[in-house]
C-alpha positions in Angstrom: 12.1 -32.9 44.3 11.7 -35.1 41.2 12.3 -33.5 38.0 9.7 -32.4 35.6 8.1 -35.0 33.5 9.3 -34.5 29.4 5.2 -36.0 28.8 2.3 -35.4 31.1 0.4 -38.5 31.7 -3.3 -38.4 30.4 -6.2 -37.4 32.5 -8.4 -40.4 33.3 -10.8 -42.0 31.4 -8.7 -40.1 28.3 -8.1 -42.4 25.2 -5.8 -41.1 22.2 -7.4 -43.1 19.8 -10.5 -42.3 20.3 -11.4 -39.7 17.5 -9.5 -41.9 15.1 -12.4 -44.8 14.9 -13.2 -45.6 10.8 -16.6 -44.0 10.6 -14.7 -40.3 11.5 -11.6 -40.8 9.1 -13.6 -42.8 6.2 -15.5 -40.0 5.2 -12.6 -37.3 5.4 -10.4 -39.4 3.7 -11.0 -38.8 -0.3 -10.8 -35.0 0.9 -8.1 -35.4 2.4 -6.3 -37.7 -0.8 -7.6 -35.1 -3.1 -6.3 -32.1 -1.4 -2.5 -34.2 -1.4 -2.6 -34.6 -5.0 -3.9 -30.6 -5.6 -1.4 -28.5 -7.3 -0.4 -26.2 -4.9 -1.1 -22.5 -5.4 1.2 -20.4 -7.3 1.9 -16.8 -5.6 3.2 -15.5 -8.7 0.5 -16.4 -11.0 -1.9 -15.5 -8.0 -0.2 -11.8 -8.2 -0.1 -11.6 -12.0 -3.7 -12.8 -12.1 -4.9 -9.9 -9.8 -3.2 -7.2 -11.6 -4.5 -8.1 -14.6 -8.4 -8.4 -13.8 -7.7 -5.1 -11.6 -6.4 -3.6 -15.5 -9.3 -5.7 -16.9 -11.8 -3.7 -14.5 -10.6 -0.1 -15.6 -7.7 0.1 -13.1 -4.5 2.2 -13.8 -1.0 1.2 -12.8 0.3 3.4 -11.4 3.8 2.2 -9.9 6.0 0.8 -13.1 8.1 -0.7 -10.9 5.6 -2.6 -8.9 4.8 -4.3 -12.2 8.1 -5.1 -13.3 8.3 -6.8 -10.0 5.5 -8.9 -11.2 7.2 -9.7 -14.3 10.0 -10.6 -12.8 8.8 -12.8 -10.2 6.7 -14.3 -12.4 10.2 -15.2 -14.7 9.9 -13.0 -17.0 13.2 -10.5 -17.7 12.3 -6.9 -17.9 13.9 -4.1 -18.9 13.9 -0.6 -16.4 13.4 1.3 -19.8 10.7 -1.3 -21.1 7.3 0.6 -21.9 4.5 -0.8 -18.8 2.4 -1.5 -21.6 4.5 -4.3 -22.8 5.1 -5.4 -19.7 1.7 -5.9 -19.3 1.1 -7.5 -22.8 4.2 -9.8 -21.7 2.6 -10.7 -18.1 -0.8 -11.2 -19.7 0.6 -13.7 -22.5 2.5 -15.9 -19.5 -0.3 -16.0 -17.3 -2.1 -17.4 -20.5 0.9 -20.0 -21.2 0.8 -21.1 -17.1 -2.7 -21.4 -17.2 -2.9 -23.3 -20.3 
């Protein structure tokens, strides 16, 4: 018995190169440049942002800790004893600075 092959061999009439032809990857390609030089998303910002529209739309936080965890994965240092007000204030005036 022969061993198994490391690559199966193609099916007939099969041809790798076939999808790649220039009038399929010409129009994708600017896409595809555009989303190479995109900044990437930014969890932390993406977090901070959604905490403050949720504050923005009447919503109460309700976990202090939850928000220091914010802060602080945003970079920001945060006392345990810091009022979530200022917290807030303080996440609210970084989010401006990173989107700025």
């Amino acid at each position: 018995m022969s061993p198994p092959a490391l690559f199966s061999t193609p099916k007939p009439g099969y041809d790798a190169n076939s999808d790649m032809d220039e009038a399929t990857v010409m129009p994708r390609l600017p896409d595809w440049l555009s989303n190479l030089f995109k900044p990437q998303r930014d969890p932390q910002l993406h977090q901070a942002r959604a905490l403050l529209s949720a504050i923005d739309a009447g919503g109460m936080p309700l976990n202090p800790a939850r928000i220091n965890e914010i802060a602080r994965n945003f970079g920001l240092e945060v006392s345990g004893k810091a009022p979530v007000s200022d917290t807030i204030r303080r996440i609210r005036a970084a989010v401006g600075r990173a989107s700025a």
